[in-house]
C-alpha positions in Angstrom: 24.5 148.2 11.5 23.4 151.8 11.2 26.0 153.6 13.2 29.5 153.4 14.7 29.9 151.6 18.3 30.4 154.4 21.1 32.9 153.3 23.6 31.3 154.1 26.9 32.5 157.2 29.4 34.5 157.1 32.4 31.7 156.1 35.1 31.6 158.3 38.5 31.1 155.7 41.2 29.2 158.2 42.8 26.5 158.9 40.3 25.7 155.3 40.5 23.6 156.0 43.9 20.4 156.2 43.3 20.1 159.3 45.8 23.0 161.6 43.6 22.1 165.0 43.3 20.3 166.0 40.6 20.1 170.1 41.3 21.4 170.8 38.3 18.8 168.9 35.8 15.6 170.4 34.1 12.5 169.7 35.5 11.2 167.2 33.7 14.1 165.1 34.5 13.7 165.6 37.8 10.2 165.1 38.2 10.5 161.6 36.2 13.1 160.6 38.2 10.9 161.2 42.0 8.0 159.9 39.9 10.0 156.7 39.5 11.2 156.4 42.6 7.5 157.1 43.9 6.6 154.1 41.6 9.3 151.8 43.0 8.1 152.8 46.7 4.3 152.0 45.9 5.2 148.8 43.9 7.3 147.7 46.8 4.5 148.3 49.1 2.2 146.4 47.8 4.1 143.0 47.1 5.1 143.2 50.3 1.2 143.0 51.4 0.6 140.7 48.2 2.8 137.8 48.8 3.9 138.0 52.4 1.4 135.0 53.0 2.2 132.8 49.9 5.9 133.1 50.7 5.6 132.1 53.8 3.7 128.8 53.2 5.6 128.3 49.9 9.2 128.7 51.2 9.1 129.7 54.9 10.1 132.8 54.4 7.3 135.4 54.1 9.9 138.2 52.8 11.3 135.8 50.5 10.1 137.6 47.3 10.2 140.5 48.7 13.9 140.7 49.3 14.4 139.4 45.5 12.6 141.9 44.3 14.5 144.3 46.4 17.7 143.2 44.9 16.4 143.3 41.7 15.8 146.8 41.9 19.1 147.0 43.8 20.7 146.0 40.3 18.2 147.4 37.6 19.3 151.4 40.0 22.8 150.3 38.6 22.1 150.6 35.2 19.6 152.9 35.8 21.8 155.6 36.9 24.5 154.3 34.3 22.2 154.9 31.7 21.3 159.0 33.1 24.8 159.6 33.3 25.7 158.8 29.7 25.3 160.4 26.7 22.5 158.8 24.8 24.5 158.9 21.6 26.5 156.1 23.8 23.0 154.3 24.7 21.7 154.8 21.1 24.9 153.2 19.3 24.7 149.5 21.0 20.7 148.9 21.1 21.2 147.8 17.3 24.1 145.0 19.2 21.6 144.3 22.3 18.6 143.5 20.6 20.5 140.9 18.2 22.2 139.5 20.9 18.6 139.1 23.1 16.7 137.9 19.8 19.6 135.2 19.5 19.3 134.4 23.3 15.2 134.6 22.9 16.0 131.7 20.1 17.8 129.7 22.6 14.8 129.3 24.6 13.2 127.3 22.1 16.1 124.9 21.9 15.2 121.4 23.6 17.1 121.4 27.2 18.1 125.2 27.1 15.0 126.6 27.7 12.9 126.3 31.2 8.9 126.1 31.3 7.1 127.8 33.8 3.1 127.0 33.2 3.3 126.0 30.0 5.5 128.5 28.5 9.3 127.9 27.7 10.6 131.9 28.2 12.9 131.4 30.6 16.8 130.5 30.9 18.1 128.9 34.1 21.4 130.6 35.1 21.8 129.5 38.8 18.7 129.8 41.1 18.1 132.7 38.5 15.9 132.5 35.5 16.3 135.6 32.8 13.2 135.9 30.3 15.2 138.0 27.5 11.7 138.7 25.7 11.2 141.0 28.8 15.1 142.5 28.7 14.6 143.0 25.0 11.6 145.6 25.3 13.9 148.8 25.9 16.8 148.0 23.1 13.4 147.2 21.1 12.7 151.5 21.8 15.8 152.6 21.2 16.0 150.8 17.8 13.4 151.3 16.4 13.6 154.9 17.0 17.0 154.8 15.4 15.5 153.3 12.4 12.1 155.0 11.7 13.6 158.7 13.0 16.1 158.4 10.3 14.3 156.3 7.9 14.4 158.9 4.6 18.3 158.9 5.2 18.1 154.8 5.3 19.2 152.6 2.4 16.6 150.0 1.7 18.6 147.3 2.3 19.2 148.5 5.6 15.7 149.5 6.1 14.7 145.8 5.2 17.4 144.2 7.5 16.0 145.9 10.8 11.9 144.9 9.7 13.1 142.1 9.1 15.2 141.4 12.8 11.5 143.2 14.5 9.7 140.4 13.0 12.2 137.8 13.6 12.0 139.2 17.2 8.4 139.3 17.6 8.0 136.0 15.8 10.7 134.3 18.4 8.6 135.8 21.5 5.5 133.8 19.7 6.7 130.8 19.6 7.8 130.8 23.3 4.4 131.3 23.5 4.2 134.2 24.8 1.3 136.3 22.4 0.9 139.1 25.3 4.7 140.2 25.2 5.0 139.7 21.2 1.9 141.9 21.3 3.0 144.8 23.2 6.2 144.6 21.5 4.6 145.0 17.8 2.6 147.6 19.2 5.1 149.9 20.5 6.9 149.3 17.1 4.2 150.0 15.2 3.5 153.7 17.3 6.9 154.5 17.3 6.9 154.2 13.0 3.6 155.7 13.2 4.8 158.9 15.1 7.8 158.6 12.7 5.5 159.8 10.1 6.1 156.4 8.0 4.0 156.1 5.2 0.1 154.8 5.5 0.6 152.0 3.4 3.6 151.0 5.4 1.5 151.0 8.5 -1.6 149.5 7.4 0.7 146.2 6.2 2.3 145.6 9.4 -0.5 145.9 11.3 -2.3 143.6 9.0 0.4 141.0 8.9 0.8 141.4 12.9 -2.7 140.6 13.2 -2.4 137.6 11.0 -0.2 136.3 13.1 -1.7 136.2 16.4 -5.0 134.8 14.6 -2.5 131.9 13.1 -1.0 131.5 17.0 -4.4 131.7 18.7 -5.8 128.9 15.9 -3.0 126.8 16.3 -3.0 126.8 20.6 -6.3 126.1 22.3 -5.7 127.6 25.8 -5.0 130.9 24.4 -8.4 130.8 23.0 -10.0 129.8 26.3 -8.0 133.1 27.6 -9.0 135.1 25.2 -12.8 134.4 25.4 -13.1 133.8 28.8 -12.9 137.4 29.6 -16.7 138.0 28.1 -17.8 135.8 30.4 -16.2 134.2 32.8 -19.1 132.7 35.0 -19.5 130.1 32.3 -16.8 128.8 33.4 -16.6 129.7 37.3 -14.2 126.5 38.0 -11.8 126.5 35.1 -11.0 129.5 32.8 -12.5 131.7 34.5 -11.9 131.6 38.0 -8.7 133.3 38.2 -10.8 136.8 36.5 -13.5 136.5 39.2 -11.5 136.2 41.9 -9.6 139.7 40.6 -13.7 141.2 40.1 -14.0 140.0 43.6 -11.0 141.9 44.9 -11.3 144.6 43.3 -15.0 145.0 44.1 -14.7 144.5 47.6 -12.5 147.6 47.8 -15.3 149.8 47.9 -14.5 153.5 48.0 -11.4 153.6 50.7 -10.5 149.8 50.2 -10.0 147.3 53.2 -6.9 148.6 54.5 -3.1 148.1 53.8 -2.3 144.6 54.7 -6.3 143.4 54.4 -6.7 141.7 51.1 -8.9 138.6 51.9 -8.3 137.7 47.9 -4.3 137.3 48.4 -5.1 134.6 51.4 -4.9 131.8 48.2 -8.2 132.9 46.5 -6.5 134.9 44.1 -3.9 132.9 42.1 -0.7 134.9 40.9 -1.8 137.6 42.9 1.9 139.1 43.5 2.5 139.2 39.6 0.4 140.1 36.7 -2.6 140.6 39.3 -1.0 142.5 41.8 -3.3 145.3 40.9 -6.6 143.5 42.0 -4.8 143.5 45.4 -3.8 146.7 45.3 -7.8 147.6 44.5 -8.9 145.4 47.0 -6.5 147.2 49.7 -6.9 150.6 48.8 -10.2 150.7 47.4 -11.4 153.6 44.4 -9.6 156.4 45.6 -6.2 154.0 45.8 -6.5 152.8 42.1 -7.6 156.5 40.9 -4.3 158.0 42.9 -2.8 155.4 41.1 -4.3 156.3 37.7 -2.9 160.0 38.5 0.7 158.6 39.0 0.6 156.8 35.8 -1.0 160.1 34.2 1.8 162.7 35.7 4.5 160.1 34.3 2.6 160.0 30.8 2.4 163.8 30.6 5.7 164.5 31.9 7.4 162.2 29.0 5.3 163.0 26.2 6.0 166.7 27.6 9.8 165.4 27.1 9.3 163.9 23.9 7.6 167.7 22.3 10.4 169.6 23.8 13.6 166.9 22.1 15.1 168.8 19.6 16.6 165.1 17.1 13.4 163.4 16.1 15.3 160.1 18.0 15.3 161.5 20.7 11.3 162.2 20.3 10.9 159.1 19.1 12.9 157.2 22.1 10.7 159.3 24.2 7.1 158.5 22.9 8.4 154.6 22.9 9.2 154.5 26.4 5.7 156.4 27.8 4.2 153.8 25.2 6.3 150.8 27.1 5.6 151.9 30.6 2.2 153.5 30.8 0.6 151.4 27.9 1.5 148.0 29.0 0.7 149.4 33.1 -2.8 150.5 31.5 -3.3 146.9 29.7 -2.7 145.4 33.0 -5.2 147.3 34.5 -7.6 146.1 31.8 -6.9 142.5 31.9 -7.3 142.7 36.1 -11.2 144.5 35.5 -11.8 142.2 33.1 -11.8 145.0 30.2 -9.4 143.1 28.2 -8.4 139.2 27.6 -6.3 137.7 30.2 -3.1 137.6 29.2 0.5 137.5 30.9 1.7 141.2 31.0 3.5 142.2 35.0 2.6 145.5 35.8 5.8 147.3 35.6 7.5 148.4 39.1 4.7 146.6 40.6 4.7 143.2 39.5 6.8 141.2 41.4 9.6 139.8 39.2 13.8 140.3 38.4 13.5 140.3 34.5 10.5 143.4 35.0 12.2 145.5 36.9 15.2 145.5 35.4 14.0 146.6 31.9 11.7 149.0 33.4 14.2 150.5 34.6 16.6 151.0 32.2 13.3 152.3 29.8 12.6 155.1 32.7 16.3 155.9 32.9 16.5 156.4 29.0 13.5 158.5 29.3 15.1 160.7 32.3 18.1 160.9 29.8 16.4 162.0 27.1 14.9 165.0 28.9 18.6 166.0 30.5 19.6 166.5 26.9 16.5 168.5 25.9 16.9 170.8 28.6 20.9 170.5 28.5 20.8 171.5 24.7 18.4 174.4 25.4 20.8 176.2 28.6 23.6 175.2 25.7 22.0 177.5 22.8 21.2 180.3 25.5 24.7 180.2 27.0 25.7 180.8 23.1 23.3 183.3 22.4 23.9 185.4 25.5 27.8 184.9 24.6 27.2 186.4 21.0 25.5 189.4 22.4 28.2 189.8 25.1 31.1 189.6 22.2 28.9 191.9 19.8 28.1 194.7 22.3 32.2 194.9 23.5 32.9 194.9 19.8 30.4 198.0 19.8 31.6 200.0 22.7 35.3 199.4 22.9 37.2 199.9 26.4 40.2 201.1 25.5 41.1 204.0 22.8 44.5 203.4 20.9 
């Protein structure tokens, strides 16, 4: 491992509340942490509109997945605040012990009788009524280790250097095979921007991108339906019926939104037209309900958190940090944005929830925990700045006494 385990801090109940003060914390911190909550609120909103209807035929209970997803945030706030409240030295020194721990449970999946399909697709384990898709908890550690890695990567022996590319690819490989080619792609692409902000080498870069692009040819050769996903996007009348349906029902939603949109609550898409329309396509509703000037408020939320972060990331003083930082904006708003594509029909279909408002336990949680790293990371900034002008001012104080003494022997 590259660095020493951290036993955690003592843990103040009260700063486990997701309403604790936070007075004393830059602005930056502050602002991503209302900008969060603001995302929660909206996300919220909308699934309640999205799949009010579908849970009430499916289960009888039209708040059914609204309530889970409700307790799933009431959980992911837990280590959420957990994660603001600690030292990110603590955070930073078992990612290296979570993400082999979730590549070994990842593995598991793949294991005939451990594993539970859902449409094809073994990346689930059952624990209860509960299924947990690690390739989804995996994505912050994945941040926080590979900034480790690439931030200190002239100070790295090679043999360390090669053990961690080699656990990333192992990783991505695993997620893959589930299959699950959207998640191993967003992963390998926040990898890859993390080492490329990093500063690695050119050569470096250009070979993992190469190799990662190998790979997804190889998967998308080997299983047919991902090539019918892929393509169908360029034209999905061709195929009105089969592939192609579930993209122009989302075009439908999204362009009978107009200007204003239909209304909260007035989706005619959701009413079984749409399929998935509570998960990854949640954002056609959202069009549909809220119309242009919805999705563009939207597009502004997503843009505030982007600059706030990245405005985080210039100001971290440890390259990890900045590193941590640009990874997390990359996780959030990147993989929020590719949604948005895939919905208009700008990119493939693939599987990626749209994080916060997708409805789903595994999402949430993970998005959470990246925004509460990210809110950490900017407390230590700002904290390490009022630190260094605390000492200054202190150095002045001690130097003008010394200067003008106040008593005469």
């Amino acid at each position: 491992m590259t660095s020493n385990f951290y036993p955690p801090p003592p843990v103040n109940l009260r700063r486990l509340l997701w309403f604790a003060s936070d007075k004393d914390w830059a602005i930056e911190a502050r602002l991503l942490r209302w900008l969060t909550f603001l995302w929660i609120f909206v996300g919220l909103a909308i699934l309640f509109s999205a799949s009010y209807a579908v849970a009430d035929v499916e289960t009888g209970d039209g708040l059914f997945y609204f309530k889970r997803q409700i307790g799933a945030i009431a959980i992911a706030l837990i280590g959420f605040n957990i994660i603001v409240y600690s030292p990110l030295r603590y955070v930073l020194g078992i990612a290296d012990w979570f993400v082999i721990l979730l590549l070994g449970v990842i593995a598991s999946t793949l294991l005939p009788g451990l594993g539970t399909t859902v449409n094809g697709a073994t990346r689930w384990l059952a624990i209860g009524s509960f299924l947990v898709q690690p390739s989804e908890l995996i994505k912050p550690f994945l941040v926080l280790q590979s900034a480790r890695i690439f931030g200190q990567w002239e100070r790295l022996k090679w043999s360390t250097r090669l053990i961690w590319i080699s656990i990333f690819a192992l990783t991505l490989a695993a997620i893959l095979l589930q299959p699950n080619l959207s998640t191993a792609a967003l992963c390998g692409m926040m990898i890859w921007l993390i080492a490329l902000a990093a500063g690695l080498p050119w050569l470096y870069l250009s070979g993992a991108a190469g190799s990662g692009l190998m790979l997804a040819v190889i998967s998308v050769s080997f299983k047919e339906y991902q090539r019918r996903r892929l393509m169908s996007f360029l034209n999905p009348w061709s195929d009105p019926a089969g592939d192609g349906y579930q993209l122009i029902q989302s075009l439908l939603a999204i362009g009978s939104g107009g200007f204003w949109g239909a209304g909260y609550g007035m989706s005619q898409q959701k009413l079984f037209y749409l399929p998935i329309q509570y998960t990854d396509f949640i954002f056609a509703v959202f069009a549909e309900e809220f119309g242009l000037v919805g999705s563009l408020l939207l597009l502004l939320l997503l843009g505030a958190y982007a600059t706030v972060g990245l405005r985080v990331a210039i100001r971290a003083k440890n390259s990890v940090h900045q590193l941590v930082a640009i990874g997390v904006v990359v996780l959030l708003v990147g993989q929020s944005l590719l949604n948005i594509g895939v919905v208009t029909g700008t990119l493939p279909t693939t599987g990626l929830p749209f994080p916060l408002l997708s409805y789903g336990g595994n999402s949430v949680i993970s998005s959470l925990l990246a925004a509460g790293i990210l809110i950490r990371v900017a407390r230590e900034s700002s904290e390490a700045e009022v630190l260094s002008l605390d000492k200054r001012r202190s150095q002045r104080n001690r130097s003008s006494q010394s200067a003008f003494p106040t008593s005469v022997e």
